[in-house]
N, C-alpha and C positions, 0 to 999 in steps of 0.2 A: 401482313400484320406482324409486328415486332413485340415482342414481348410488355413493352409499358403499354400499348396499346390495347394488347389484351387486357391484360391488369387494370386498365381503366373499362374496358368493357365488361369485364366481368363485374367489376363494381359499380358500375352502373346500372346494369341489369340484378342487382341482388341488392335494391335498400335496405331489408330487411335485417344484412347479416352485414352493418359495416365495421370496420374494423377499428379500433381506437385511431386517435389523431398521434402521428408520430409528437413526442416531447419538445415543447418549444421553449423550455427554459434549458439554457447552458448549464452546463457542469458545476461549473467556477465560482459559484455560491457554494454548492455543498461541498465540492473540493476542496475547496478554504476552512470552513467549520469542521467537517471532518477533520482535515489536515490539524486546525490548531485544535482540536479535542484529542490528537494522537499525540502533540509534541506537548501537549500539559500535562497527560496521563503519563507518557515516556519519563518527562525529567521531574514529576512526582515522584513516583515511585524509586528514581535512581538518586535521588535525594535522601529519602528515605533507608532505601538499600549503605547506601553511602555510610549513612549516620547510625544505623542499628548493628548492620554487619560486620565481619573484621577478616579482612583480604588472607583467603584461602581454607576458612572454614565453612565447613558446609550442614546447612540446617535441612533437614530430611522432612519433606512433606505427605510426598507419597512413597515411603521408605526409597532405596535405591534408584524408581523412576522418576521423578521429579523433584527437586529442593530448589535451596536459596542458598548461592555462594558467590562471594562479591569478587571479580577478578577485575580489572585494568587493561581492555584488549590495545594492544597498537595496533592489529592488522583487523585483518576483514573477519567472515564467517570462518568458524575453525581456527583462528589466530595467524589466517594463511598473510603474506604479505606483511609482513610486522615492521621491516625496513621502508618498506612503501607509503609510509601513513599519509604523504600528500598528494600520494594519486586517489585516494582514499577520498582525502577533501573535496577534489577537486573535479571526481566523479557523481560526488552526492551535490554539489552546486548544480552542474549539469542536470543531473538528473532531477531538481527539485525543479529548474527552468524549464525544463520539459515537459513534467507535469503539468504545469503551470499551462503552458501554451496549449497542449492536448486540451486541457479541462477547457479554459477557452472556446475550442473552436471546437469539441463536442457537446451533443444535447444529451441531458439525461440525468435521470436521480441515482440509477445502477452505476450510470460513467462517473456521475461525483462522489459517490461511495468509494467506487474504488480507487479513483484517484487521488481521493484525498487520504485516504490509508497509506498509499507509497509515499503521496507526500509527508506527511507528518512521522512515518517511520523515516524517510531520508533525512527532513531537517532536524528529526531529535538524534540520531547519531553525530551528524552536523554542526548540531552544537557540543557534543562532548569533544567532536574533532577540531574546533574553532575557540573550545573554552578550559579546556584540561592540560593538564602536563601532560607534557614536558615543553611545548613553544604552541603557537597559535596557527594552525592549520596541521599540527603533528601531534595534536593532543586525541589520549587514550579514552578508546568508548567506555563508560560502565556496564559491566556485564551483571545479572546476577541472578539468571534463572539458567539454573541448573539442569539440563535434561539427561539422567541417568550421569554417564560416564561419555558422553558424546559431545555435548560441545557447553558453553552457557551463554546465552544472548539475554535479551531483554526487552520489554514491550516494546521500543521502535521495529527491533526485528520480527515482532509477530505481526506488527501492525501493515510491515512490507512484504512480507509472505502472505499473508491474507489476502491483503491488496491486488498484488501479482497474481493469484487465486482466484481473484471477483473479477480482475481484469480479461484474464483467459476465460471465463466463462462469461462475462457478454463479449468476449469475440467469436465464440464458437456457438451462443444463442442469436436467435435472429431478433428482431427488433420485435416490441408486443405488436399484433396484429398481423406483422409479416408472412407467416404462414400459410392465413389464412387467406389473404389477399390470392397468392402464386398457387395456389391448388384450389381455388376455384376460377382461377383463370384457365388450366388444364382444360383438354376438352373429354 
């Protein structure tokens, strides 16, 4: 007896205790909605930032730990890669296609939560990299949350750390039900 075998044996013999029905709706709904509820919040806000703030001053929220200060990144996290800006582009194209495709061919409300948070953090830096000076694919993200003295990013970057966050933890959770299925298959 092989393992699915069991797993079907066990739950055949226990009606009692079955396990939810794995998720039959794709990702790619809430992926999307997600996604575009990140890339409207992202370039609100840096719109906003843009228009109140004034490049290099910084407004203290939580004294020293946290403010608001508008900087113009060219490169990536850290301001690493600054010369780089359209490997930059041409990373987050990629990587928004990729989402895209995962969301696709995964099931799940967890999978389109997270996926769609990477997405709409990629496509809203995306477009500062597609729509900003200094040319179009080499244009500068708007930065303007200030974390201490360490770096400043902006809602697309929270919204892709998050993301990457809810991602790693449905890869290292089992599916709902999963559990419970393979430990009363045990003998």
């Amino acid at each position: 007896m092989n393992v699915p075998d069991a797993v079907e044996t066990a739950d055949a013999g226990d009606a009692d205790e079955k396990a939810p029905p794995p998720p039959t709706r794709r990702a790619v709904g809430a992926a999307l909605a997600v996604g575009a509820l990140g890339l409207a919040l992202d370039q609100g806000t840096k719109a906003i930032a843009a228009a109140r703030l004034t490049p290099g001053e910084r407004v203290p929220l939580l004294g020293d730990l946290f403010g608001l200060s508008l900087v113009y990144n060219p490169g990536a996290a850290f301001s690493l890669g600054a010369g780089s800006t359209w490997i930059f582009t041409a990373v987050g194209v990629l990587a928004s296609v990729a989402v895209v495709v995962f969301a696709v061919r995964l099931r799940g409300l967890r999978w389109g939560l997270a996926l769609g948070m990477v997405l709409g953090g990629a496509v809203g830096n995306l477009v500062d990299r597609l729509g900003n000076p200094p040319a179009i694919g080499q244009g500068h993200v708007t930065d303007f949350l200030a974390y201490g003295s360490l770096f400043v990013g902006n809602v697309a970057d929270v919204f892709v750390v998050a993301g990457v966050g809810l991602v790693c933890l449905n890869l290292a959770s089992p599916r709902p039900g999963e559990n419970h299925r393979v430990r009363n298959a045990q003998p």
